[in-house]
C-alpha positions in Angstrom: 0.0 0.0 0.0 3.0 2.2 0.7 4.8 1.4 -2.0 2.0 2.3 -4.6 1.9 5.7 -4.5 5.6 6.6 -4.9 5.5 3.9 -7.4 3.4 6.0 -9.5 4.7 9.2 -8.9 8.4 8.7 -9.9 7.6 7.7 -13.6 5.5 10.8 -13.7 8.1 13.1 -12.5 10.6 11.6 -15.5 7.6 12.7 -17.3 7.2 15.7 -16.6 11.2 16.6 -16.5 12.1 16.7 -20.3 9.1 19.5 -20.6 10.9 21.3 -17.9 14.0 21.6 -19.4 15.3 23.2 -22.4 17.9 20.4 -23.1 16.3 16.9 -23.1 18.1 14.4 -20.3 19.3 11.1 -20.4 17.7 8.1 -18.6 20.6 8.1 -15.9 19.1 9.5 -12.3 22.3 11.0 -11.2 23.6 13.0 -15.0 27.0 14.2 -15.3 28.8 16.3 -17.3 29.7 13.8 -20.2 26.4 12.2 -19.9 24.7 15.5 -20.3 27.2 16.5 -23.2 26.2 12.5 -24.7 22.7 14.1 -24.0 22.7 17.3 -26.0 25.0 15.6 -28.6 22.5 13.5 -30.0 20.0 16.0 -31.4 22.2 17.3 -34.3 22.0 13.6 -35.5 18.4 13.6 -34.7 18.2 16.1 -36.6 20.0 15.1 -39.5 17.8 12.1 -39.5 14.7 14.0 -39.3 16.0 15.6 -42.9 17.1 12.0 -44.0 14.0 11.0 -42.7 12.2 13.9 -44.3 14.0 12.1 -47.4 13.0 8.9 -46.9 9.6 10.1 -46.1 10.0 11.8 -49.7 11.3 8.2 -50.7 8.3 6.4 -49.1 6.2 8.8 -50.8 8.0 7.9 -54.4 7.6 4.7 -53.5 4.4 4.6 -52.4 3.7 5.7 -55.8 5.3 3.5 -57.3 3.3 1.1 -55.3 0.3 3.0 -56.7 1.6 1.9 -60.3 2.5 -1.5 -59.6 -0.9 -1.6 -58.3 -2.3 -0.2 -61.9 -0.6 -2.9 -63.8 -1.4 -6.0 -64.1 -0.1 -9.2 -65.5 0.5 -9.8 -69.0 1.8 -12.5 -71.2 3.4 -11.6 -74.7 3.3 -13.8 -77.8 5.0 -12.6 -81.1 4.0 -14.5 -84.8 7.2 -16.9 -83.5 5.3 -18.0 -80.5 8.3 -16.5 -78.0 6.4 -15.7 -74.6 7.5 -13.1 -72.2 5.5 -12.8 -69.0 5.4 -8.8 -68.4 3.5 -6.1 -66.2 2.2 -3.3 -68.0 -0.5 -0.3 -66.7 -3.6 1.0 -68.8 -1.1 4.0 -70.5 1.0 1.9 -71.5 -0.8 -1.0 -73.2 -3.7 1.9 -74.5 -0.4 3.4 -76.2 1.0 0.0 -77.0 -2.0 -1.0 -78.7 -3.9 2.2 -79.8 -6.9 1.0 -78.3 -9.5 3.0 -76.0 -9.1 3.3 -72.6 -13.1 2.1 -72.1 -11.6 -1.6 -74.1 -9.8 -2.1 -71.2 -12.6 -2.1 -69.3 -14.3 -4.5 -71.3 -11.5 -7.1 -70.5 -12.0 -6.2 -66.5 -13.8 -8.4 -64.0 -17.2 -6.7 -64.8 -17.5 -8.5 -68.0 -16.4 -11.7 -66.8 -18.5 -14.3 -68.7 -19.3 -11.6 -72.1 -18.4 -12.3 -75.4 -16.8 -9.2 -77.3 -14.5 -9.4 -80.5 -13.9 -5.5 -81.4 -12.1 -4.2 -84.0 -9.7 -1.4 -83.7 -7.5 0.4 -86.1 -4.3 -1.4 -84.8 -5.5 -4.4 -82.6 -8.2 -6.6 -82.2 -9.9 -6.6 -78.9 -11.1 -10.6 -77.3 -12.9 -11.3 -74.7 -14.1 -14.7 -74.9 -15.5 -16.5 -71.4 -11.9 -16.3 -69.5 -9.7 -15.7 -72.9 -9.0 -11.8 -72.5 -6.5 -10.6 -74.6 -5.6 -7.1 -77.4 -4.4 -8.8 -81.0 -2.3 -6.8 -83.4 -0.2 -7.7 -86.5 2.9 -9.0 -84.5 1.8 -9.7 -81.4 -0.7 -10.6 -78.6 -1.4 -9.6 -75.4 -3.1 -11.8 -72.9 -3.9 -10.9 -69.5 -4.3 -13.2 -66.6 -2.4 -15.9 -68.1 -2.0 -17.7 -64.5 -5.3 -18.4 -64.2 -6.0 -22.1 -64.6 -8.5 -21.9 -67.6 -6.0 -19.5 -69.6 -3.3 -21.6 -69.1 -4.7 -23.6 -71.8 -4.9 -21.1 -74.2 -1.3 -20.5 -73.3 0.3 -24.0 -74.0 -2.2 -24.2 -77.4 -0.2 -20.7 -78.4 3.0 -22.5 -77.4 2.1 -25.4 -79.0 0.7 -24.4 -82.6 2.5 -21.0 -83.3 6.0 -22.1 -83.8 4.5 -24.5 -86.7 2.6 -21.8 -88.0 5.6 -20.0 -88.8 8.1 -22.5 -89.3 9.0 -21.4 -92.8 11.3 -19.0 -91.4 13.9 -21.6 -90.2 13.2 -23.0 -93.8 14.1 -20.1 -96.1 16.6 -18.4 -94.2 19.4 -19.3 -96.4 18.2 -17.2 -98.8 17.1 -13.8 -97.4 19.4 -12.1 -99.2 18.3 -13.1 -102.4 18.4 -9.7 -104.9 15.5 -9.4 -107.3 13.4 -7.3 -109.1 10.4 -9.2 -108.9 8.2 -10.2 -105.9 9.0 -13.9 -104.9 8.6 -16.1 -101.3 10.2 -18.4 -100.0 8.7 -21.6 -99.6 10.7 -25.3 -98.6 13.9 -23.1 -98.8 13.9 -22.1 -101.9 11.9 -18.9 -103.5 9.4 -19.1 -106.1 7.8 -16.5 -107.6 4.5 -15.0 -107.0 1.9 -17.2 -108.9 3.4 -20.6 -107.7 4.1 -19.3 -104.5 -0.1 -18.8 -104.2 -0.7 -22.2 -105.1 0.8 -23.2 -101.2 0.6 -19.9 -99.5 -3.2 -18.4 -100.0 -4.9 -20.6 -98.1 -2.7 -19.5 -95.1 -4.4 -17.2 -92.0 -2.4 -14.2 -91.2 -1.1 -13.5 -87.5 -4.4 -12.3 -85.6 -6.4 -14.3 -87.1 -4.0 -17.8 -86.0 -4.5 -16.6 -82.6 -8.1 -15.8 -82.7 -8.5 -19.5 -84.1 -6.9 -20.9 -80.8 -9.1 -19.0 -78.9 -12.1 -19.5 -80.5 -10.7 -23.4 -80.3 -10.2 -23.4 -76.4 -13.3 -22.0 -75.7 -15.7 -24.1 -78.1 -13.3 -27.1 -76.7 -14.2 -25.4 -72.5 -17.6 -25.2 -73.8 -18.7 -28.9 -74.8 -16.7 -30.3 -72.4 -18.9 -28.5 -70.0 -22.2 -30.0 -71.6 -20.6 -33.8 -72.0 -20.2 -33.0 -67.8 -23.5 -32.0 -67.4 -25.2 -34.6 -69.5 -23.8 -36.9 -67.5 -25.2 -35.6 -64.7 -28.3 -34.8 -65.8 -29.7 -38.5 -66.6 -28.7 -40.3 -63.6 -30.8 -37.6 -61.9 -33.6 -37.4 -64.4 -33.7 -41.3 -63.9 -34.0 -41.6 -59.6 -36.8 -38.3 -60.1 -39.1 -41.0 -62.4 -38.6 -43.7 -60.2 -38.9 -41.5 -56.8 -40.8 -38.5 -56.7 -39.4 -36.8 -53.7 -38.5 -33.4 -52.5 -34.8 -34.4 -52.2 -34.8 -35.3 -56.4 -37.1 -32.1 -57.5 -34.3 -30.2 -55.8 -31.9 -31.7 -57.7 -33.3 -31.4 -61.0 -34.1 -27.5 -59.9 -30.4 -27.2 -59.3 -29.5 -28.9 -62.8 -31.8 -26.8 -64.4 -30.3 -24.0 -63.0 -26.6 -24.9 -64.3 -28.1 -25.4 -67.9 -30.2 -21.8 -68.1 -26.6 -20.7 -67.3 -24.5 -22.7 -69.2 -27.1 -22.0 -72.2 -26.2 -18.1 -71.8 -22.8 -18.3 -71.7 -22.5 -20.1 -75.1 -25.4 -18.3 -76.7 -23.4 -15.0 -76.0 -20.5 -16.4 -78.3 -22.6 -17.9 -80.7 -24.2 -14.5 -80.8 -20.8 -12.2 -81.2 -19.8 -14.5 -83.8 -23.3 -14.4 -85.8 -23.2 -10.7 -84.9 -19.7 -10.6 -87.1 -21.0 -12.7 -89.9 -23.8 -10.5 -90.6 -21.6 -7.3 -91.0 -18.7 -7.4 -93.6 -17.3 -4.4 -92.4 -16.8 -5.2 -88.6 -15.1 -8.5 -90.7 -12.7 -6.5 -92.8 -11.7 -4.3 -90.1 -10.4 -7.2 -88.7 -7.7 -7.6 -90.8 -5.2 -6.1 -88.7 -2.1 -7.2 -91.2 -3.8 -6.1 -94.4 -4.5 -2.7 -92.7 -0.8 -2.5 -91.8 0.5 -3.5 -95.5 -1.3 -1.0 -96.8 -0.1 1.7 -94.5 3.1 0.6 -95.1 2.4 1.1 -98.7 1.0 4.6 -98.5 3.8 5.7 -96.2 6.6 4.6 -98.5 4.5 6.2 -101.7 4.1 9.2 -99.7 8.3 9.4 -98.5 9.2 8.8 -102.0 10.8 5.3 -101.1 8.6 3.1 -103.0 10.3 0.7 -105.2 9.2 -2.6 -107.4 9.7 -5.3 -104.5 7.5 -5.3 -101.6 10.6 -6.9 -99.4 12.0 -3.4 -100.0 8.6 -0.9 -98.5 10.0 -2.0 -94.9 12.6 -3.8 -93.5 10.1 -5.8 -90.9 8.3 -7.5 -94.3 10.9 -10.4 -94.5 10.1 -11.3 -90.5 6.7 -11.7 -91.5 4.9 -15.4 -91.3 3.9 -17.1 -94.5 0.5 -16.1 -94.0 1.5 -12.9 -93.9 3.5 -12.8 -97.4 0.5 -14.4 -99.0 -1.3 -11.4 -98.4 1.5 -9.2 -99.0 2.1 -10.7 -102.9 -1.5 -11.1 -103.3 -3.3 -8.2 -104.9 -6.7 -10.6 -103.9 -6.2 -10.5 -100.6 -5.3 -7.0 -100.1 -8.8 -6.1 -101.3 -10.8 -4.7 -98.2 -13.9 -6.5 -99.5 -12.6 -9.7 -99.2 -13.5 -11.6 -95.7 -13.7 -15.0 -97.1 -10.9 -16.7 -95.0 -12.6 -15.2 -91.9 -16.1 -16.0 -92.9 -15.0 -19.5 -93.3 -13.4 -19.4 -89.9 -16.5 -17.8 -88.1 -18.7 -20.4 -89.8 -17.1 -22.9 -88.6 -17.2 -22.1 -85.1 -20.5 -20.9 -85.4 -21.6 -24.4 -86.4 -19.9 -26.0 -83.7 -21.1 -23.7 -80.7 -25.1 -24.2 -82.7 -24.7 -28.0 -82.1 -23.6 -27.0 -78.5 -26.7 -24.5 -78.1 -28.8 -27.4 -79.8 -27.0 -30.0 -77.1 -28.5 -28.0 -73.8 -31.5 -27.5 -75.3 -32.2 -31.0 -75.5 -31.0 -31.6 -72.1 -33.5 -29.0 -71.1 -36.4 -30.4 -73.2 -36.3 -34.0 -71.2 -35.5 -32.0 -67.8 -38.7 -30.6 -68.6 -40.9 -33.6 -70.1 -39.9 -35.5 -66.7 -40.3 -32.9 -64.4 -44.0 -32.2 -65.8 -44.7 -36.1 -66.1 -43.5 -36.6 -62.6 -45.5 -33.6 -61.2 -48.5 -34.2 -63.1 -48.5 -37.9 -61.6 -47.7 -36.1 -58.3 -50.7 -34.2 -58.8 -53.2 -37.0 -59.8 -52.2 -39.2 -57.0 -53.0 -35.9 -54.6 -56.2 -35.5 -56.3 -57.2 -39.1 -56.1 -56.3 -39.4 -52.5 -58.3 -36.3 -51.9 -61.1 -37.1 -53.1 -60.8 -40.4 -51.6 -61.1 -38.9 -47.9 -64.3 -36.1 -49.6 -66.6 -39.2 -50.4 -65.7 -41.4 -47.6 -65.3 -44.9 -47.6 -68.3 -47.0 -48.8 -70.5 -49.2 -46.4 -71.5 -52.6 -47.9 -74.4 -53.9 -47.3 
């Protein structure tokens, strides 16, 4: 009890000490005069790290911004036509200015669009956003965000997989890159041919964006009607205990499976949809022809410098690290016509067929969901009905 109050009183007097006095003390009870010079010493440095800290303050602040733009960028993975991937890290500025696209694309590939279906068309890229494929297309390369995520990672080894063979010719006609001529030729099984033979083997050849929009409209038909096979098989075994026991436990599960169809139905009716949306406008289709655009830019540029000359090879120096694809279209005068979608009609059509047979594959499903559910609930009913009016009349009295 005696103890308590001095107790208190002593850690209140160091308190109240340094407030007193003008120089601040050191924790010693009994100071002396090197402990008080040790005392006033350390303030200059204080000081000095007060500025340093001021500094580092000024550094946390940088920093914090840069925090604040690590925190704008997000991951990316890089393809080129040569199927060489780079994982990178890149903010809205610098893949709007990277791409030429919008900054309101961007948010089309954000979490709010999650399950959409979008294929836009922009002077310079191509914009997807297919289910969980979100990625910016242009001539040489293709950007693809998220590529962690387990459903991209698909996408990523088919990329891996078929882009080096799409552009293997390069390995084959190296040897003769430095072939002179005055008149346009390509090289094709390492040796060059000129331009009507080369056709023959070399037309029927998709240019860069469209390669990569085949994978991903490949992945995601493939995601798609693996989905339905899953849910098919689902769906009978419970369609079969629901006819054999009508019960609250099976209705619920044949509510929940009709549940997963309505939504799996919408998912693949949105890409069906984008793609028919496509077909029916040849426009939104040659605007999509991100390496023709650039050809012809190419072309007008070097007409417009004065630097035009007889062989294409010769407009830029980037023509000869094009794919073979893209030096069909560069020596065909067919192709370079903005009216001509063919190749990507076909390619749509395709597609389009295969996600029509998926649409017509959950509709089915649905349709005997539905037959049993009504056949079990209508036998539900009668049995009610019978029952009840059963007990209404009463039982009969034989006499």
């Amino acid at each position: 009890m005696g103890k308590g109050p001095f107790s208190f009183r002593r850690p209140s007097i160091r308190r109240r000490r340094p407030k007193s006095t003008a120089v601040p003390q050191s924790p010693k009870p009994i100071p002396t005069a090197g402990a008080v010079a040790s005392s006033t010493s350390p303030p200059p440095p204080s000081t000095g790290n007060l500025i340093g800290g001021g500094g580092g303050g000024g550094g946390v602040v940088a920093a914090g911004k840069g925090k604040k733009k690590a925190a704008g960028a997000r991951l990316w993975m890089r393809f080129d036509a040569m199927g060489v991937s780079e994982l990178v890290e890149y903010d809205k500025s610098t893949i709007i200015k990277r791409a030429s696209i919008p900054a309101r694309d961007l948010r089309i590939l954000g979490p709010v669009f999650s399950h959409s279906s979008t294929i836009l068309a922009r002077e310079k890229a191509m914009v997807v956003n297919l289910e969980f494929i979100k990625a910016i297309v242009t001539a040489e390369e293709v950007l693809i965000l998220d590529p962690l995520q387990q459903e991209v990672l698909q996408f990523v080894d088919q990329l891996r997989l078929q882009l080096p063979h799409k552009s293997a010719y390069k390995t084959q006609g190296a040897g003769a890159a430095d072939v002179n001529d005055s008149e346009t030729h390509v090289s094709t099984g390492g040796r060059w041919l000129p331009v009507p033979e080369a056709m023959e083997g070399l037309q029927c050849e998709l240019p860069f964006e469209f390669q990569v929009l085949e994978i991903a409209l490949e992945v995601v038909c493939s995601f798609l009607d693996k989905s339905v096979a899953e849910l098919e098989t689902d769906a009978y075994p419970v369609l079969d205990e629901l006819a054999r026991n009508v019960s609250t436990k099976n209705l619920e599960h044949v509510r929940s499976l009709k549940s997963n169809l309505t939504r799996l139905l919408a998912r693949v009716q949105k890409v069906r949809d984008e793609i028919e949306h496509l077909l029916d406008d040849n426009e939104d289709m040659s605007n999509l022809y991100l390496t023709r655009k650039w050809i012809q830019n190419q072309q007008l540029e070097a007409l417009s410098g004065g630097a035009a000359s007889n062989s294409i090879t010769t407009i830029s120096p980037r023509l000869p690290r094009l794919s073979s694809n893209r030096s069909a279209s560069l020596v065909s005068s067919h192709n370079l016509d903005d009216d001509d979608v063919e190749d990507l009609e076909m390619l749509l059509e395709a597609y389009f067929m295969q996600l029509d047979g998926t649409r017509n594959k959950i509709l089915s499903v649905s349709i005997s969901v539905c037959i049993i559910q009504n056949r079990c609930i209508d036998f539900h009913l009668l049995d009610l009905i019978t029952i009840s009016s059963v007990e209404f009349t009463g039982p009969r009295i034989h006499r």
